[in-house]
N, C-alpha and C positions, 0 to 999 in steps of 0.2 A: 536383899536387893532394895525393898521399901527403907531400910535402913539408911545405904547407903547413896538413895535417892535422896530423903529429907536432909542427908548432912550433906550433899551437895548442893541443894538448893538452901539451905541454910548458912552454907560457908558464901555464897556469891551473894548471899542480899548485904551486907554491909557495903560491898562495893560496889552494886546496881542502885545503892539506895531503894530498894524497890521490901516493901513489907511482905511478911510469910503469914497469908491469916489461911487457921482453920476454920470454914466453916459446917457448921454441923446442925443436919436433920434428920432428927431420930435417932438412927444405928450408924447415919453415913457420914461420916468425914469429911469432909475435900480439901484438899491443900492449895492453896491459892499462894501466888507470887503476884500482888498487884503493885505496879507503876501509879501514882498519881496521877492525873490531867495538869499539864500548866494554869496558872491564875491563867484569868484574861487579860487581865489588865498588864500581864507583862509581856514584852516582846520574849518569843522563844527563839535561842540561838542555836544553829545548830551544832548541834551534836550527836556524835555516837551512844551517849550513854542516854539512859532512862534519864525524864528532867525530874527533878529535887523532889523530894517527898514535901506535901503540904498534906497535913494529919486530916483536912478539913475536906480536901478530894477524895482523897482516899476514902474516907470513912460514907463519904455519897457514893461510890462506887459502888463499895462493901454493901452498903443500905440499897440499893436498886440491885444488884445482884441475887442477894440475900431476899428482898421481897420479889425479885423472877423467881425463884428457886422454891420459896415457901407457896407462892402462886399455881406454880407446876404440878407441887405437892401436895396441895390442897385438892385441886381437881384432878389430879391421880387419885386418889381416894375417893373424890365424891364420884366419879367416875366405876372405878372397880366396885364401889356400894351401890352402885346401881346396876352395876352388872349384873350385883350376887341377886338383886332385889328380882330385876328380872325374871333371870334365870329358877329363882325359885316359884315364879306368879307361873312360868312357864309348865312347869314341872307340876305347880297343882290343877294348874287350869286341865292338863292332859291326863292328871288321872279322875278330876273332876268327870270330864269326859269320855274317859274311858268307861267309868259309873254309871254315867245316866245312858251311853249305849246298850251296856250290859243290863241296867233297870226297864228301857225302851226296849229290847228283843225277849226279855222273859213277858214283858206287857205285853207285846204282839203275839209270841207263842201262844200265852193265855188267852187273849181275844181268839184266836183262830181257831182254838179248839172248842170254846162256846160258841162260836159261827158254825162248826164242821157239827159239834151237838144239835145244834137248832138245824138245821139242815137236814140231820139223820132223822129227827120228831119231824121235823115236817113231811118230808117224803114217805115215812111209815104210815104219819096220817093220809097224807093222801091218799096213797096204795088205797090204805083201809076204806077211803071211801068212795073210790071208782068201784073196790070190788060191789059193795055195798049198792052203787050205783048199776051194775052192771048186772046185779041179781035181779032187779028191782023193774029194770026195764028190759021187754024182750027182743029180742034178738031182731032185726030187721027182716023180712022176708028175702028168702033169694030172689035175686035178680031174674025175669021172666028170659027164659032160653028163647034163642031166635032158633028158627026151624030154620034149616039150608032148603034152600030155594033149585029146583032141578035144573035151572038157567047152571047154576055155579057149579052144580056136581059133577055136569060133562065138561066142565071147561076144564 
């Protein structure tokens, strides 16, 4: 079918006068049918067909064409290279992250159980020195008993 495309557009440019250019970037192809622009400086008549090839339109065409096309391409590329760039700042930033999370909670576990240690020594110590304290000093007197008053006993 590509075949018998190009040899159709190929068989009509002699009589369109209109040129068959390939342009190509990279891998891609395109097959172009371009018409010239008439001079300025000549009146255009009308007509049905494409007006006269001048090699010198044409070829500004092809050239403004040609550099949209390389322009597109260019930042297609700088474009997708920035994606990748990203995407990979992305990817290490998150396991950067994910590291120093997992560095930060073994840190904390650690601190906490040097806090829950210091916690256990201190309250042994104290223990040890209320008892210490409580041997040491004697016992307070009991509280002096109130005798019931015989007002309150019949009541």
């Amino acid at each position: 079918m590509l075949a018998k495309t190009r040899a159709s557009i190929a068989a009509a440019a002699p009589r369109a006068r209109a040129r068959i250019v390939v342009v190509r970037l990279g891998r891609v192809s395109i097959v172009c049918r371009a018409w010239p622009w008439p001079g300025r400086d000549k009146p255009s008549a009308p007509s049905t067909s494409p007006p006269a090839a001048d090699s010198a339109n044409v070829t500004m065409v092809l050239t403004v064409v040609g550099s949209c096309l390389t322009l597109f391409t260019a930042l297609y590329m700088v474009l997708t290279g920035l994606k990748a760039e990203i995407s990979s700042d992305v990817t290490d930033f998150k396991s950067e992250l994910r590291s120093d999370m997992s560095d930060f909670k073994s840190e904390l576990r650690a601190d906490l159980r040097r806090a829950e240690d210091r916690w256990y020594k201190v309250s042994r110590d104290t223990a040890a020195l209320k008892a210490v304290s409580d041997a040491r000093t004697q016992p307070p007197p009991p509280p002096p008993k109130q005798e019931k008053q015989p007002d309150q006993e019949q009541q």
